[in-house]
VMD Tcl script that builds the backbone (N, CA, C; Angstrom):
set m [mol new atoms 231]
animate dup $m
set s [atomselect $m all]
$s set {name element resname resid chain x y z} {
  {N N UNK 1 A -0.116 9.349 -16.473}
  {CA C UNK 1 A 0.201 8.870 -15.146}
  {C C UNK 1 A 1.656 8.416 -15.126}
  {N N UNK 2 A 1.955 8.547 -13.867}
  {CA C UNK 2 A 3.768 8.202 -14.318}
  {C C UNK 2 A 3.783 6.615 -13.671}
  {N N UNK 3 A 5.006 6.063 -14.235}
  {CA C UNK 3 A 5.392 4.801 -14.077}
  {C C UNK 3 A 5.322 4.834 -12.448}
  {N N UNK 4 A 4.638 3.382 -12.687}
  {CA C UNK 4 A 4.984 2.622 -11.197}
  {C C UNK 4 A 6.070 1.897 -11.188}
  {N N UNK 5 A 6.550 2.101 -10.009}
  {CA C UNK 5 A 7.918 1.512 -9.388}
  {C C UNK 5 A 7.290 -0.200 -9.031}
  {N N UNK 6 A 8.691 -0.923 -9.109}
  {CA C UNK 6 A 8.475 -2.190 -8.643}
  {C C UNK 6 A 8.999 -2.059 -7.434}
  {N N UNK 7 A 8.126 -2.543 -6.356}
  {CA C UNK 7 A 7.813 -2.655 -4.758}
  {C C UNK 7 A 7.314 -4.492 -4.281}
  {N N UNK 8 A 8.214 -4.125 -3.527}
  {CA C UNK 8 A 7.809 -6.201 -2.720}
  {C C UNK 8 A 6.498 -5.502 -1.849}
  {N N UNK 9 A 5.725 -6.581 -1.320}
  {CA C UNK 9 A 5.150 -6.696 -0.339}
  {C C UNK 9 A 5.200 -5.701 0.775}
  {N N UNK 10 A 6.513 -5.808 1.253}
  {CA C UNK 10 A 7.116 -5.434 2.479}
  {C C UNK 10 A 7.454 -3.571 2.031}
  {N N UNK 11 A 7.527 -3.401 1.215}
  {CA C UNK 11 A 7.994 -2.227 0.677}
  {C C UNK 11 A 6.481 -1.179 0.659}
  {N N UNK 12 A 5.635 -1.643 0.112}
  {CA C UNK 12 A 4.186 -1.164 0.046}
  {C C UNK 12 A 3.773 -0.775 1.511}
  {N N UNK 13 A 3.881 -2.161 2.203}
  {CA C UNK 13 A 3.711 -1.959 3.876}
  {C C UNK 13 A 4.073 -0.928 4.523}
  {N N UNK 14 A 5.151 -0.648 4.583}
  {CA C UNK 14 A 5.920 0.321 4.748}
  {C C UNK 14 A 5.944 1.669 4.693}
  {N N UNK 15 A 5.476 2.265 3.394}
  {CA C UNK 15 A 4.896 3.091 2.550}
  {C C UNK 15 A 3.699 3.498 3.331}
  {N N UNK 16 A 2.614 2.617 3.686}
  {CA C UNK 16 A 1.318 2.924 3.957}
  {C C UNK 16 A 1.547 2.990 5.396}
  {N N UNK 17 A 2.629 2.495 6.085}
  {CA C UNK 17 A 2.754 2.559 7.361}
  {C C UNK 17 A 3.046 4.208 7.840}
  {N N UNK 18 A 3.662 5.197 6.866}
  {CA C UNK 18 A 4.375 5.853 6.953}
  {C C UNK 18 A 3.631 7.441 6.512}
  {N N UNK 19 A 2.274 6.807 6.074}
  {CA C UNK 19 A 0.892 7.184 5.991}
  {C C UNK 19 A -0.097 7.049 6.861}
  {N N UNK 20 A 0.218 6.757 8.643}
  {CA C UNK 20 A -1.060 6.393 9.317}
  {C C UNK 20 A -1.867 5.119 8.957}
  {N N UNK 21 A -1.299 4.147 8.451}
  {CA C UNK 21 A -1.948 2.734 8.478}
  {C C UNK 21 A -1.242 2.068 9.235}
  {N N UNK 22 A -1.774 0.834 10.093}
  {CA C UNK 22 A -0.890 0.018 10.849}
  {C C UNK 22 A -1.533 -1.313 10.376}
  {N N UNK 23 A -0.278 -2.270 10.768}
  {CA C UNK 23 A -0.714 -3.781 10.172}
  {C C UNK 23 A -1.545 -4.128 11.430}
  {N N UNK 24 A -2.313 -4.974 11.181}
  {CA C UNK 24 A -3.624 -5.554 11.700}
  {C C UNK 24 A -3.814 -6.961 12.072}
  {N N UNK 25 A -2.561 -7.484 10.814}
  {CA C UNK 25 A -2.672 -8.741 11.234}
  {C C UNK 25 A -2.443 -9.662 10.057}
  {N N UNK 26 A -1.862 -10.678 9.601}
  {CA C UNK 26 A -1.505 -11.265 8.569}
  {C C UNK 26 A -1.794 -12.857 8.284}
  {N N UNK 27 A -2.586 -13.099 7.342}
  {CA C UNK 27 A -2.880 -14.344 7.039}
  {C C UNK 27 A -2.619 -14.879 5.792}
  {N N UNK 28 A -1.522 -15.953 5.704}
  {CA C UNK 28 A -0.928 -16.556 4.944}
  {C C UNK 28 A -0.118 -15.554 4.294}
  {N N UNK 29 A -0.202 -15.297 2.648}
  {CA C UNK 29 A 0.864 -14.285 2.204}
  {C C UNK 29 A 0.391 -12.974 1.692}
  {N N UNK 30 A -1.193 -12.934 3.009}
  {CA C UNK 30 A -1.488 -11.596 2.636}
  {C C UNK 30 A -1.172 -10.494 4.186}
  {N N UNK 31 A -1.342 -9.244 4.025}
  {CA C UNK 31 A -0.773 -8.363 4.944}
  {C C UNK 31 A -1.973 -7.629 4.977}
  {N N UNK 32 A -2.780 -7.440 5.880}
  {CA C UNK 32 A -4.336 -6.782 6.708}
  {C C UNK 32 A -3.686 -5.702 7.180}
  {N N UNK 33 A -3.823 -4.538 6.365}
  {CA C UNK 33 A -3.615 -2.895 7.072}
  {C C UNK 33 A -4.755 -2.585 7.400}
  {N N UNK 34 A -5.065 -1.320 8.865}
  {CA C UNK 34 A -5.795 -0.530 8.987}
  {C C UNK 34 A -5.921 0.770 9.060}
  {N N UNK 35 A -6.582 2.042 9.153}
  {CA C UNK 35 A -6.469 3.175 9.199}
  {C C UNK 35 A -6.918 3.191 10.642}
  {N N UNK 36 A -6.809 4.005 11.695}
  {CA C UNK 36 A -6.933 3.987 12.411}
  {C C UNK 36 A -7.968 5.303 12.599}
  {N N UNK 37 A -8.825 4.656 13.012}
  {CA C UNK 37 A -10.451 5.802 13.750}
  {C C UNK 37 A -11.056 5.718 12.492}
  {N N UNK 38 A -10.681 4.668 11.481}
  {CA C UNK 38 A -11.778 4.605 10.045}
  {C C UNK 38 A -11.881 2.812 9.993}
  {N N UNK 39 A -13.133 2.767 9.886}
  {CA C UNK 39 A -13.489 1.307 9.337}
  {C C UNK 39 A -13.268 1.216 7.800}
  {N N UNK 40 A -11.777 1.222 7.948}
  {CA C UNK 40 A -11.235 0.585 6.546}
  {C C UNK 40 A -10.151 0.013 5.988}
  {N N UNK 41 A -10.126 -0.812 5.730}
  {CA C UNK 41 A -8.953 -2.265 5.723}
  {C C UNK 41 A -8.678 -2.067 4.049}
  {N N UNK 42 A -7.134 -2.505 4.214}
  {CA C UNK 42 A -6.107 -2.824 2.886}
  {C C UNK 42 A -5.549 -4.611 2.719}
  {N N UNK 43 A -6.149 -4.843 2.018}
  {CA C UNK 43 A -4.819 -6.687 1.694}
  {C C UNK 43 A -3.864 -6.028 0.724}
  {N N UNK 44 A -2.762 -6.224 1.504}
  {CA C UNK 44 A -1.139 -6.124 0.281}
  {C C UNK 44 A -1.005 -7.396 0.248}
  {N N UNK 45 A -0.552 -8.065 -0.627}
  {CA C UNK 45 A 0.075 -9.300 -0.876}
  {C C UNK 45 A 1.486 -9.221 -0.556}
  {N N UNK 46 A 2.475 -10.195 0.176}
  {CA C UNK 46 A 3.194 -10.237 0.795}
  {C C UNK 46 A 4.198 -11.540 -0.168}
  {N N UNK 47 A 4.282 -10.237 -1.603}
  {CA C UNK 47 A 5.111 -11.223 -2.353}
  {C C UNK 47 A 6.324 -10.342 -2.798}
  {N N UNK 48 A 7.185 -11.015 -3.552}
  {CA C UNK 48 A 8.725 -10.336 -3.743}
  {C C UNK 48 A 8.343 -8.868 -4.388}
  {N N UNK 49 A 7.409 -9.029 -4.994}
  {CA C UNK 49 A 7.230 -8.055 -6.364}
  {C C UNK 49 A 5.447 -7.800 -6.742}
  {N N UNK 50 A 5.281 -6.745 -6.166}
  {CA C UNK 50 A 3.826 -6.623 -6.050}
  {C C UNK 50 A 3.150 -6.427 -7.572}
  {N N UNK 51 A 2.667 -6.496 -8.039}
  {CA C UNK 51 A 1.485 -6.340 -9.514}
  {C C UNK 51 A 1.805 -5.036 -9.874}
  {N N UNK 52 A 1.438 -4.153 -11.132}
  {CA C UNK 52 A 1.591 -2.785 -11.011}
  {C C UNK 52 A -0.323 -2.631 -11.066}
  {N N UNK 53 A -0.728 -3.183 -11.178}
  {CA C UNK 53 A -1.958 -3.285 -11.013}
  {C C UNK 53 A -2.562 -2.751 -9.480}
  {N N UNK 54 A -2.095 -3.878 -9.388}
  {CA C UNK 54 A -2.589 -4.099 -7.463}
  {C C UNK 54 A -2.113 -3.128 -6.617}
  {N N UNK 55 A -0.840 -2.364 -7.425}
  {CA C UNK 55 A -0.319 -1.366 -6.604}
  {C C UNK 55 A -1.320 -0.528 -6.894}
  {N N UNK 56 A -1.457 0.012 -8.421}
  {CA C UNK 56 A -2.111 1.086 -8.556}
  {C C UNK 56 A -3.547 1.727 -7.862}
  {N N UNK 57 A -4.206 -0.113 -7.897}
  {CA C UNK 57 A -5.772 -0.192 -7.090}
  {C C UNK 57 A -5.484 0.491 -5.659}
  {N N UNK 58 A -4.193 -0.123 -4.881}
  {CA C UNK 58 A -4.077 -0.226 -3.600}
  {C C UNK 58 A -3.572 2.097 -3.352}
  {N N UNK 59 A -2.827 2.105 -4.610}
  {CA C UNK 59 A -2.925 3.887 -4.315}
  {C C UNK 59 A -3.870 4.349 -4.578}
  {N N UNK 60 A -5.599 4.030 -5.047}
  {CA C UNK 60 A -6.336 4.309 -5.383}
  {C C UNK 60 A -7.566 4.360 -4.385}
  {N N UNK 61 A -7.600 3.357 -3.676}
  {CA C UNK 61 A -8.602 2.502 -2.840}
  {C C UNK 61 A -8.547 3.025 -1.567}
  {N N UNK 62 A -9.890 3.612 -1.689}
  {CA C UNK 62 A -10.225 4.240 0.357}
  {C C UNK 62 A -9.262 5.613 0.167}
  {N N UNK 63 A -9.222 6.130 -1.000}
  {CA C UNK 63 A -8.648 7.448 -0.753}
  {C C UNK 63 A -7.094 7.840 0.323}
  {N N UNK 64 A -6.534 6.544 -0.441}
  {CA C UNK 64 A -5.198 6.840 0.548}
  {C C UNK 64 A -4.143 7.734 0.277}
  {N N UNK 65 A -4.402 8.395 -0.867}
  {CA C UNK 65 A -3.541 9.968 -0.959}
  {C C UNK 65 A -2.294 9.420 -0.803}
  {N N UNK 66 A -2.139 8.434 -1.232}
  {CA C UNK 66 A -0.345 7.867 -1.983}
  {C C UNK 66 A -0.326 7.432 -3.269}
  {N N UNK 67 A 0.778 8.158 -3.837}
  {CA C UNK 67 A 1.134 8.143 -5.223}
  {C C UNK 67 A 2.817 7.589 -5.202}
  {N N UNK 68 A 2.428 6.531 -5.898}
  {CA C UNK 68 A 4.281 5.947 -5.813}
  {C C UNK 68 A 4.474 5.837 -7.153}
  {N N UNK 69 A 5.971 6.755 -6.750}
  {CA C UNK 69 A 6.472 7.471 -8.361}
  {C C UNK 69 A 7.846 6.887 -7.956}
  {N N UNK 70 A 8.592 6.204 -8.405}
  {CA C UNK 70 A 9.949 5.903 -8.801}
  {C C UNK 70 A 10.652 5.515 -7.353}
  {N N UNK 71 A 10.133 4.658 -6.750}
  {CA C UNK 71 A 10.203 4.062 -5.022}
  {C C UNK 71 A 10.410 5.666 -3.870}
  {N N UNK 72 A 9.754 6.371 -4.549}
  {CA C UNK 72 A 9.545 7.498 -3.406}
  {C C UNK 72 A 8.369 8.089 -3.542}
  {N N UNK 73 A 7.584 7.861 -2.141}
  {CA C UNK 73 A 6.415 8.089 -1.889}
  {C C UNK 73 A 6.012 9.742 -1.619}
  {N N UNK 74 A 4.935 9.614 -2.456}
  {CA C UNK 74 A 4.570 11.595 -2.778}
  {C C UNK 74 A 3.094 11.587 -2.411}
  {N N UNK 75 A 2.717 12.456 -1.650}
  {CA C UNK 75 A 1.311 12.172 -0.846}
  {C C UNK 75 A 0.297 13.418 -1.669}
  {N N UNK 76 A -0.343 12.743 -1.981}
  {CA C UNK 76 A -1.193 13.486 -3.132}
  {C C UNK 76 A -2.086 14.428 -2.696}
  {N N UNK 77 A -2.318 14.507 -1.115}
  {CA C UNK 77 A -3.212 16.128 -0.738}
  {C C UNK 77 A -2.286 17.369 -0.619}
}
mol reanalyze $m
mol bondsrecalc $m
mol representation Tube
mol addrep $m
C-alpha cells in the first residue's frame, strides 16, 4: 500500500467534498460529512494533522473509492 500523506482536518474535507460528500454539520472538533441520496455519514476530526490511521479507515469506510497517495487524490473505480 503506498504511503499516506499527512492531511489536516480541513484537507480530508475537501478531498471528500470533491467526491460528492457535503458537510452536514459540525460538532465541536469533529466534521459530519454526507453522501447525498445514501444514508451514510463520515466524522473527520477537525485537527491540524489527521492520524494515518483514521485516514486510512476514513478511505476505506462506506466504500468511498478515495485513495490518498502523496496529497493528491486518485479515485479508485
Amino acid at each position: 500500500m503506498p504511503q499516506l500523506p499527512r492531511m489536516s482536518g480541513r484537507e480530508v474535507v475537501r478531498a471528500f467534498e470533491k467526491h460528492g460528500w457535503e458537510v452536514a454539520r459540525q460538532r465541536g472538533s469533529h466534521i459530519i460529512m454526507v453522501k447525498t441520496r445514501q444514508n451514510v455519514t463520515l466524522s473527520i476530526p477537525d485537527h491540524r494533522e489527521v492520524a494515518k490511521g483514521t485516514l486510512r479507515s476514513l478511505s476505506r469506510s462506506h466504500r468511498s473509492g478515495i485513495l490518498f497517495v502523496k496529497r493528491a487524490l486518485v479515485s479508485s473505480h
